[in-house]
C-alpha positions in Angstrom: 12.9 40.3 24.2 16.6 41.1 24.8 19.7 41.7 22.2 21.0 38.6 24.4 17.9 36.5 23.7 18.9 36.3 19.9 20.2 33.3 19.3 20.7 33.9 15.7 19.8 36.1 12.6 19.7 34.5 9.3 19.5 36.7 5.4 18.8 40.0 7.1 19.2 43.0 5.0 19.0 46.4 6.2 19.1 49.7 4.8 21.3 52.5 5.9 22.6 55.8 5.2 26.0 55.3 7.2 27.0 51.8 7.4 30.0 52.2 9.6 27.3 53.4 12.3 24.7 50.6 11.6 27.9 48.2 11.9 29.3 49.6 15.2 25.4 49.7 16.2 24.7 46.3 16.0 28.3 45.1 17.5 27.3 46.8 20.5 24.1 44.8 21.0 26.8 41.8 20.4 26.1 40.7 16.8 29.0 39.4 14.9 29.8 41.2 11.1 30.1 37.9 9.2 30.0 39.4 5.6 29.3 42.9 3.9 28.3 43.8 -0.2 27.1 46.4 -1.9 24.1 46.2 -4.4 23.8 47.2 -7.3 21.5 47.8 -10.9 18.7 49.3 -11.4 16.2 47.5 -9.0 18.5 48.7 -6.4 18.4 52.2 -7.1 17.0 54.7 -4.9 
């Protein structure tokens, strides 16, 4: 499988250390950035 064979990518989260990186990353492969958050509390904690 190719980056071009995804047709689409629903409710994927992925963890990163350097999210500018993972962003330009996956624009490369030609994924679109439709929405980015931060999570918080204490289930999210490291």
């Amino acid at each position: 499988m190719n980056a071009q064979d995804v047709v689409r990518m629903d409710n994927t989260g992925i963890v990163v250390e350097a999210l500018d990186d993972a962003i330009a990353f996956f624009q490369e492969l030609g994924m679109t950035l439709e929405g980015k958050t931060m999570i918080k509390g204490e289930w999210a904690a490291v």
